[in-house]
py3Dmol code that shows the C-alpha trace and the ligand (Angstrom):
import py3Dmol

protein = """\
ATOM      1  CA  UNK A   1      15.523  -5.848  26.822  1.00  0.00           C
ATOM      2  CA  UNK A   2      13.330  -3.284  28.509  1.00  0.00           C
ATOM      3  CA  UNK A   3      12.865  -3.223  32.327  1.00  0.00           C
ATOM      4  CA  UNK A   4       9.827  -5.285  32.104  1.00  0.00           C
ATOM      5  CA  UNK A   5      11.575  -8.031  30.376  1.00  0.00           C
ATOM      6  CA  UNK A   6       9.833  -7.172  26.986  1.00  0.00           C
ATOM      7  CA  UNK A   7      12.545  -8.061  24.386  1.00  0.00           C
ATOM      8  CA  UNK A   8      11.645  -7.560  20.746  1.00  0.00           C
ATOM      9  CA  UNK A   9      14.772  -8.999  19.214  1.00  0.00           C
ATOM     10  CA  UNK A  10      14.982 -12.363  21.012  1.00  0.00           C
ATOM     11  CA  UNK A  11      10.604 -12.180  19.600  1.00  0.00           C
ATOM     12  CA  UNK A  12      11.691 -11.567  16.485  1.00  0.00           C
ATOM     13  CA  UNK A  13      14.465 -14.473  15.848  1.00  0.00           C
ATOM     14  CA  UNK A  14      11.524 -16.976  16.891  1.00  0.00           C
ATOM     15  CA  UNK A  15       9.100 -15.771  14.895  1.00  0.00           C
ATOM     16  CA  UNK A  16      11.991 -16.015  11.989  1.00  0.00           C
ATOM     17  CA  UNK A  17      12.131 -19.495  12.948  1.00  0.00           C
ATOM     18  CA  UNK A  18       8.589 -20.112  12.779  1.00  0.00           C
ATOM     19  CA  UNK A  19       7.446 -18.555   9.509  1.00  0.00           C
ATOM     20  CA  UNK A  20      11.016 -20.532   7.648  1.00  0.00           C
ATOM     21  CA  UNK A  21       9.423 -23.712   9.326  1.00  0.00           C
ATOM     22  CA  UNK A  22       5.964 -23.319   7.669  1.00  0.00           C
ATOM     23  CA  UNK A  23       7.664 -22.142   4.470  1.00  0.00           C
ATOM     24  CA  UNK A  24       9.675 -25.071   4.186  1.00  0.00           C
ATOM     25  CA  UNK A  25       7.393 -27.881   5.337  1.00  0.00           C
ATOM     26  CA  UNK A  26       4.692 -26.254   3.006  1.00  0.00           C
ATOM     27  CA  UNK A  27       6.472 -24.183   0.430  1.00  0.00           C
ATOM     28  CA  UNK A  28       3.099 -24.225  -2.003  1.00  0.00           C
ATOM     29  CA  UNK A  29       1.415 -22.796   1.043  1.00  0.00           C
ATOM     30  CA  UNK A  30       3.138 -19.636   2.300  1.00  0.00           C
ATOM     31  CA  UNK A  31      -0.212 -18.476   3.918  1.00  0.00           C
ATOM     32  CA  UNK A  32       0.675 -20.835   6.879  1.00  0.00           C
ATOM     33  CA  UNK A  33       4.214 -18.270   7.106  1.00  0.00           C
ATOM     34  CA  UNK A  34       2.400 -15.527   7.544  1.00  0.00           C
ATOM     35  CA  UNK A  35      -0.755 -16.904   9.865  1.00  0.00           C
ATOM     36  CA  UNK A  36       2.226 -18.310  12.281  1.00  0.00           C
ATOM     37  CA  UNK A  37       3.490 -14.699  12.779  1.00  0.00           C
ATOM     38  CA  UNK A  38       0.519 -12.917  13.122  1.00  0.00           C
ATOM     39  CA  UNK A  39      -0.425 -15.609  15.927  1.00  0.00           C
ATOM     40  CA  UNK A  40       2.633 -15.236  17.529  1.00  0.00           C
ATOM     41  CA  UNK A  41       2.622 -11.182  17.048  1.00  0.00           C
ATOM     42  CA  UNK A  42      -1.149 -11.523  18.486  1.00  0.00           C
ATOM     43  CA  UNK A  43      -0.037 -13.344  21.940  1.00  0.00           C
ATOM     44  CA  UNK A  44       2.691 -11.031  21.791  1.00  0.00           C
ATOM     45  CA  UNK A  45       0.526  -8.185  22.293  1.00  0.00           C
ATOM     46  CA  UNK A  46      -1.283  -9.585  24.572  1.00  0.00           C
ATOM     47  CA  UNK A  47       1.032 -10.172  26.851  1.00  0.00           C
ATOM     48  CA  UNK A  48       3.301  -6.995  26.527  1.00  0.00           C
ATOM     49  CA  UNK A  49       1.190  -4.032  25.851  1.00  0.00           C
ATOM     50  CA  UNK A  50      -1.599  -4.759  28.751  1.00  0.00           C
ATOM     51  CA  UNK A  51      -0.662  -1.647  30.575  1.00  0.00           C
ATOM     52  CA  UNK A  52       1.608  -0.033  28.088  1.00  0.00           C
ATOM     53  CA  UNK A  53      -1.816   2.415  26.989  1.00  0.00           C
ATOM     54  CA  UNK A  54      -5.326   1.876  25.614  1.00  0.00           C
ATOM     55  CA  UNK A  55      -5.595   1.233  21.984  1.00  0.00           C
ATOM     56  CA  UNK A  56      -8.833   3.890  20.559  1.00  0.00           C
ATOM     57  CA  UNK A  57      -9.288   1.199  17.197  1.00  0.00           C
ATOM     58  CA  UNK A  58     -12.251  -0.280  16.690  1.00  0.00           C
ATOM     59  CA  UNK A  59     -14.996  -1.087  14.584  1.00  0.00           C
ATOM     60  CA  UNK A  60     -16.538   1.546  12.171  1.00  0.00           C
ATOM     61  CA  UNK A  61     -12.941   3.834  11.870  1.00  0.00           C
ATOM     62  CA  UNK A  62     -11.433   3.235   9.459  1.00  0.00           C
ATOM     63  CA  UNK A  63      -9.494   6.590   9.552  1.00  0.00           C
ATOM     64  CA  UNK A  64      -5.838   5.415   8.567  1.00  0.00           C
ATOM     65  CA  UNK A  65      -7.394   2.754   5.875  1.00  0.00           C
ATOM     66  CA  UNK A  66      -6.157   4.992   3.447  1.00  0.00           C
ATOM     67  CA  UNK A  67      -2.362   4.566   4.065  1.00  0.00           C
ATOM     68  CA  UNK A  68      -0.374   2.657   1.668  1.00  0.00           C
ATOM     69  CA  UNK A  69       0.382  -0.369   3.286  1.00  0.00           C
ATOM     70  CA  UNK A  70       3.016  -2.356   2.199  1.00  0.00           C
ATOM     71  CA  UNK A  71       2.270  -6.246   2.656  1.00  0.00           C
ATOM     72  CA  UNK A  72       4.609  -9.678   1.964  1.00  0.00           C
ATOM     73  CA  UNK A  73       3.847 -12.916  -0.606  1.00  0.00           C
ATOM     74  CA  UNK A  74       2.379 -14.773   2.457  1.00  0.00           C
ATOM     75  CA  UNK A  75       0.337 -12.087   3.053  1.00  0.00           C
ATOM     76  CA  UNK A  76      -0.798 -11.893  -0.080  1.00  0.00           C
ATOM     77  CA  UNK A  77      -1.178 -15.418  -0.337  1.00  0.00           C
ATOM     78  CA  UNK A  78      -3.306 -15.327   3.244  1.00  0.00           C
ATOM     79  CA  UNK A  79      -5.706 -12.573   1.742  1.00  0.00           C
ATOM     80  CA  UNK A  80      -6.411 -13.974  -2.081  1.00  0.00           C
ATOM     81  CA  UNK A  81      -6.992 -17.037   0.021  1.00  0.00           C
ATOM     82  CA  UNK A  82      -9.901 -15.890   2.006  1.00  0.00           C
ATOM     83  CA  UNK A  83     -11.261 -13.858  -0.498  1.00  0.00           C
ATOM     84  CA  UNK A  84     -11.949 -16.321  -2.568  1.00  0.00           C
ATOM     85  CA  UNK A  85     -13.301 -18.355   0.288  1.00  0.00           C
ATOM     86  CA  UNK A  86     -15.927 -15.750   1.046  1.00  0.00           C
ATOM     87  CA  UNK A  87     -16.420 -14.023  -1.891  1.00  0.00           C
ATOM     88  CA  UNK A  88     -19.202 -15.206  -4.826  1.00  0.00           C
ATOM     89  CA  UNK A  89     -17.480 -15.466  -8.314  1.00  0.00           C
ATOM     90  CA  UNK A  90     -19.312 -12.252  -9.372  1.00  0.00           C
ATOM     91  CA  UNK A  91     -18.049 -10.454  -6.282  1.00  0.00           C
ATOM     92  CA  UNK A  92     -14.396 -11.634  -7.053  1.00  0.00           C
ATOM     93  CA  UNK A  93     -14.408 -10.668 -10.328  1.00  0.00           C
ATOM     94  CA  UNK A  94     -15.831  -7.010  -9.647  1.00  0.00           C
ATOM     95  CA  UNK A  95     -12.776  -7.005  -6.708  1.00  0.00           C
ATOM     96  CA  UNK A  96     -10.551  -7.961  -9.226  1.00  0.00           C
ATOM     97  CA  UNK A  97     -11.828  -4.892 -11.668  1.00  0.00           C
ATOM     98  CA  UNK A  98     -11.799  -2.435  -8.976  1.00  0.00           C
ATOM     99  CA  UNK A  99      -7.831  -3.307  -7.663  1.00  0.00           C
ATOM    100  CA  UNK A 100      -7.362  -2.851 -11.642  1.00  0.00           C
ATOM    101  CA  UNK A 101      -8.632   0.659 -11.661  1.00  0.00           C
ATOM    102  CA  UNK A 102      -6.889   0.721  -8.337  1.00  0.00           C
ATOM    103  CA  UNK A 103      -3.358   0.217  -9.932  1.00  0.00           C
ATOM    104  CA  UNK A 104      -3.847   2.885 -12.356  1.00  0.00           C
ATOM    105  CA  UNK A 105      -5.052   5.611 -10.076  1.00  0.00           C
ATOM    106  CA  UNK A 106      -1.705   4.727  -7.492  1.00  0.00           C
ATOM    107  CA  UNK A 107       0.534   4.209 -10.469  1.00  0.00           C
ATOM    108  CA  UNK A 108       3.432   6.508  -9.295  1.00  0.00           C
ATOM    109  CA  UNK A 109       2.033   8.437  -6.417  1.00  0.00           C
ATOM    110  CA  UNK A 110       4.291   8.529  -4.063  1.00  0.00           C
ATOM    111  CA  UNK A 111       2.861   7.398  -0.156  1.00  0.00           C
ATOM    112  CA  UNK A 112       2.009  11.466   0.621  1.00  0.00           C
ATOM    113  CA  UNK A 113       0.231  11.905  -2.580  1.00  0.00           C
ATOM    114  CA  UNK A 114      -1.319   8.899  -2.724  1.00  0.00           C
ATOM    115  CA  UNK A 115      -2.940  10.225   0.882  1.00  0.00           C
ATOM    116  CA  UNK A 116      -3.409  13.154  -0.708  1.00  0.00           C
ATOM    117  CA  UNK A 117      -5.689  11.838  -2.882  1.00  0.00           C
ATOM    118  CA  UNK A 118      -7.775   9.764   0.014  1.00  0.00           C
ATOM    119  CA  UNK A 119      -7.989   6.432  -1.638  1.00  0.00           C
ATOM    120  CA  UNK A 120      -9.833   4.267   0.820  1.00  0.00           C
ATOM    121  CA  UNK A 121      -8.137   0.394   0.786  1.00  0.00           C
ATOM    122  CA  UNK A 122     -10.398  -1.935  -1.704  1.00  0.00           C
ATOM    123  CA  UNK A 123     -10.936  -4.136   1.762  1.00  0.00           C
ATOM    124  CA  UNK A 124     -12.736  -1.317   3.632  1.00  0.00           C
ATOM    125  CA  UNK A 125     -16.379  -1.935   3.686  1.00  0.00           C
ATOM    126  CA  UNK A 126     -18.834   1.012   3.675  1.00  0.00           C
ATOM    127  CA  UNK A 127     -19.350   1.163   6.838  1.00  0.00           C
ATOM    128  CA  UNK A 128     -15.692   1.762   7.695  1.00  0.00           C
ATOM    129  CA  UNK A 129     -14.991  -1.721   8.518  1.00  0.00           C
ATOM    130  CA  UNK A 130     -11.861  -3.932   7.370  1.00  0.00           C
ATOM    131  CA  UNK A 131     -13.675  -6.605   5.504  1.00  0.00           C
ATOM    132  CA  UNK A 132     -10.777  -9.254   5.919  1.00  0.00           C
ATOM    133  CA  UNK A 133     -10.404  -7.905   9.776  1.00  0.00           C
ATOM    134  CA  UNK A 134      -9.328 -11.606  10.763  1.00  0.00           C
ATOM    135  CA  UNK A 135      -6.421 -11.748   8.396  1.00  0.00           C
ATOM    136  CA  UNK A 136      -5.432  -8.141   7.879  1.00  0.00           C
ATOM    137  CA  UNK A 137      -2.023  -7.314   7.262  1.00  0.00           C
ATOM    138  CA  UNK A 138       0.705  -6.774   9.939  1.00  0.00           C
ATOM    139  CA  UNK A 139       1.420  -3.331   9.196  1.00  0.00           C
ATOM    140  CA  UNK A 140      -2.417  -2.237   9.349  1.00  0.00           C
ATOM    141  CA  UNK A 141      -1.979  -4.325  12.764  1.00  0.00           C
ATOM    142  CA  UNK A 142       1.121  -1.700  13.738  1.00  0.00           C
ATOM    143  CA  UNK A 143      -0.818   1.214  12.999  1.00  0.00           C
ATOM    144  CA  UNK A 144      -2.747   1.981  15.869  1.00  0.00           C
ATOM    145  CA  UNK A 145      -3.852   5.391  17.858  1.00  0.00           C
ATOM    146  CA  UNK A 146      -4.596   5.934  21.374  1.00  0.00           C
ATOM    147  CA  UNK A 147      -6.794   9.344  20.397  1.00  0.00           C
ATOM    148  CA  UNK A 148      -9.707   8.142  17.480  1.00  0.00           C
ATOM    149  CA  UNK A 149     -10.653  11.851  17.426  1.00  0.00           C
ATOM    150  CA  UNK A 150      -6.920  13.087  16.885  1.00  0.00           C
ATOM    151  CA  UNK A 151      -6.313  10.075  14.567  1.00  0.00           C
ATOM    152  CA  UNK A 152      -9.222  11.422  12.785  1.00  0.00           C
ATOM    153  CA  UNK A 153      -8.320  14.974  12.389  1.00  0.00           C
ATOM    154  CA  UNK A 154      -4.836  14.135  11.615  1.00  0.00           C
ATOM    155  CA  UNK A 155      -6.119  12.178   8.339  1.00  0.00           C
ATOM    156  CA  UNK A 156      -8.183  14.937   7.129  1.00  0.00           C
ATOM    157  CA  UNK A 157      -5.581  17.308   7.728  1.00  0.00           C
ATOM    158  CA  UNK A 158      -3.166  14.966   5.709  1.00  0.00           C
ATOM    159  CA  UNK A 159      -5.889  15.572   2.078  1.00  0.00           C
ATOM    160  CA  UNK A 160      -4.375  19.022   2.700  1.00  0.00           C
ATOM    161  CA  UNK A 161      -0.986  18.288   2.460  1.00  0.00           C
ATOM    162  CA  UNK A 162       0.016  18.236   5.946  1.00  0.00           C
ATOM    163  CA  UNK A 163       1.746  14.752   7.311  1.00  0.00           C
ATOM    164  CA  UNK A 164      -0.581  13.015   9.426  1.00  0.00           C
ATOM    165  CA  UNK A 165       1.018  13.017  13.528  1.00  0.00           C
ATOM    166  CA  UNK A 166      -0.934  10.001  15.358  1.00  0.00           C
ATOM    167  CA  UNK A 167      -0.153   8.660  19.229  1.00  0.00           C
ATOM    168  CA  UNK A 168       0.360   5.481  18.795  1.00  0.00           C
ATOM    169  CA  UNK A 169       1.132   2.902  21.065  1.00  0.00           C
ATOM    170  CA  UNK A 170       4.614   2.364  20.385  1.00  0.00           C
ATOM    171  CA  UNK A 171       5.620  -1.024  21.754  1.00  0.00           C
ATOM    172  CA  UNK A 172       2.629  -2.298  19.877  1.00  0.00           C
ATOM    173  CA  UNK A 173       3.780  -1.206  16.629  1.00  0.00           C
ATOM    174  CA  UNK A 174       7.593  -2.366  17.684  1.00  0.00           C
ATOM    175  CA  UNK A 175       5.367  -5.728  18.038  1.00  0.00           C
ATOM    176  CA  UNK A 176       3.976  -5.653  14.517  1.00  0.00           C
ATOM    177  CA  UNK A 177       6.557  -4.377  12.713  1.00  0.00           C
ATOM    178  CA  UNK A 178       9.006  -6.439  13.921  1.00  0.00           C
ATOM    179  CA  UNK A 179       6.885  -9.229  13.081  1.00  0.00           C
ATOM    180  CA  UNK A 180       6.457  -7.643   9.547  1.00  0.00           C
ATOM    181  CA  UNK A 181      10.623  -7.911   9.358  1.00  0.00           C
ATOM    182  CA  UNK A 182      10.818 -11.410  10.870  1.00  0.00           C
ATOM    183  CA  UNK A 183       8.680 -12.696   7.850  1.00  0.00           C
ATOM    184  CA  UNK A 184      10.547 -10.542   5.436  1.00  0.00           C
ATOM    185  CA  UNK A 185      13.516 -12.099   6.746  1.00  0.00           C
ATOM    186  CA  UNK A 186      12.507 -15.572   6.892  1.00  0.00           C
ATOM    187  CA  UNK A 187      11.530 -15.505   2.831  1.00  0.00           C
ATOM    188  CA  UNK A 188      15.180 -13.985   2.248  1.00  0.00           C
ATOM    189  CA  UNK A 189      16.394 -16.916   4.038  1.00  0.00           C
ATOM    190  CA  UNK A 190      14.011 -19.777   2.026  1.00  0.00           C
ATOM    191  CA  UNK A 191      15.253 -17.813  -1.251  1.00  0.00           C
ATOM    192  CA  UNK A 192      11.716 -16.762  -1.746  1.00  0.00           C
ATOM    193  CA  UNK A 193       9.835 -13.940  -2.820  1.00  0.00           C
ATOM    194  CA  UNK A 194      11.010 -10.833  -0.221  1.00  0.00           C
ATOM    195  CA  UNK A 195       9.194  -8.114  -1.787  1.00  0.00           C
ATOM    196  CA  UNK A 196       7.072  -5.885   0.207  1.00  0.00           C
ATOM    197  CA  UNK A 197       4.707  -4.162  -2.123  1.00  0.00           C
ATOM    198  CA  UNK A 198       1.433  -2.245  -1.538  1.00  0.00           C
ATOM    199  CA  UNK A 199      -1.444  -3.898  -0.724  1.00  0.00           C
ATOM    200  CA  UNK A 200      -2.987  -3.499  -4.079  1.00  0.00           C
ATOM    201  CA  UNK A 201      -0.354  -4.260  -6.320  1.00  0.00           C
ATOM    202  CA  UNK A 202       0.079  -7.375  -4.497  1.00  0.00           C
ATOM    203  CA  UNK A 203      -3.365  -8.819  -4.112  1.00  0.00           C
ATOM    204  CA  UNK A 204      -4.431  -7.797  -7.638  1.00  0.00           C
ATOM    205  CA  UNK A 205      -1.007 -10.098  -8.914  1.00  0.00           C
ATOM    206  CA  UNK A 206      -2.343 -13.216  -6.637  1.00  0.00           C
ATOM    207  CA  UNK A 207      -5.555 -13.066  -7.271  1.00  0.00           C
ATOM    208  CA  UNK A 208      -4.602 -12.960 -11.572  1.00  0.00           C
ATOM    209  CA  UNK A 209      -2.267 -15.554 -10.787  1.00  0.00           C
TER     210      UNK A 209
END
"""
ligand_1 = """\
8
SF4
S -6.611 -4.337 4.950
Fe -8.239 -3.733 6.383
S -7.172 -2.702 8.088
Fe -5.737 -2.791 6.351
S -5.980 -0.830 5.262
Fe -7.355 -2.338 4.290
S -9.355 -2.085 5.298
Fe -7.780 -1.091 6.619
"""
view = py3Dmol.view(width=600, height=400)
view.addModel(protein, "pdb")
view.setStyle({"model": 0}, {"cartoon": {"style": "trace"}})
view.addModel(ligand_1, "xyz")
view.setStyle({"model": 1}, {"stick": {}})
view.zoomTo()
view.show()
């Protein structure tokens, strides 16, 4: 526990609780896992990173969209789910072409060369907006800067081979990546699914499914 009585490990065993509750009252429905954390996660951040530094995200940036990020079933589950709530059949079926084309490009790219290349995420819109921004995925939630400009410069520098540095607000991403492992946990537990994949390996297998 930190002096301010911020303690991410006593956080993290109830949002374990949590997400195995959802997954085993509703275990056709592991969408509910992962919107339980993230809720929890969300009031966690609220609460413990008010005057821990300003967070430089927001609309229109979508600098570090280009990351691999690696995402759980119920996350999965959570996005195929809204997707095709919002999306027209035409407009699914053109998503579901692109993550195809998607797969191939990544195929075996590691996470530096796939930067390297500067794929943007199929979910960014193009005006540098998340289009799913309501039920992103915890570990786009943990990345965060404090600097947009630096955050910027560090992801051009990174097409040039050089790792991208970004100040981040720690304790926020302690927030959302511990919330990440408390749902990764919880599905080990319910002897379910505890992959973490990337993003578009994962959505393109729900959204075939
Ligand atoms: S899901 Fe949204 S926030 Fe996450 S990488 Fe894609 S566009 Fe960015």
């Amino acid at each position: 526990m930190t002096s301010d009585g911020f303690d991410i490990e006593t956080l993290c065993r109830h949002w374990k609780v949590s997400a195995l509750a959802e997954l085993t009252a509703h275990p056709n429905e592991s969408h509910r896992a992962a919107t339980a954390v993230i809720d929890l996660a969300e009031r966690a951040a609220v609460r413990w990173t008010f005057n821990t530094g300003a967070i430089a995200c927001g609309p229109g940036c979508g600098s570090c969209c280009q990351l691999n990020v690696a995402i759980l079933e119920p996350e999965a589950d959570l996005l195929a789910r809204h997707l095709c709530r919002h999306l027209s059949a035409n407009r699914l079926q053109r998503m579901q072409e692109h993550l195809n084309r998607l797969a191939i490009r990544v195929s075996g790219l590691d996470d530096e060369e796939r930067l390297a290349c500067r794929i943007p995420c199929p979910l960014l819109d193009t005006g540098g907006n998340c289009s799913i921004h309501p039920v992103r995925p915890l570990m786009c939630r943990a990345i965060t800067s404090t600097d947009a400009a630096a955050c910027r410069e560090a992801f051009a520098l990174a097409a040039l081979g050089e790792t991208p540095r970004v100040l981040m607000n720690l304790r926020h991403r302690q927030i959302y990546a511990g919330a990440f492992e408390a749902l990764a946990t919880a599905l080990a537990e319910a002897g379910r699914d505890d992959r973490s994949l990337p993003l578009i390996l994962f959505l393109r297998e729900k959204l075939a499914g």
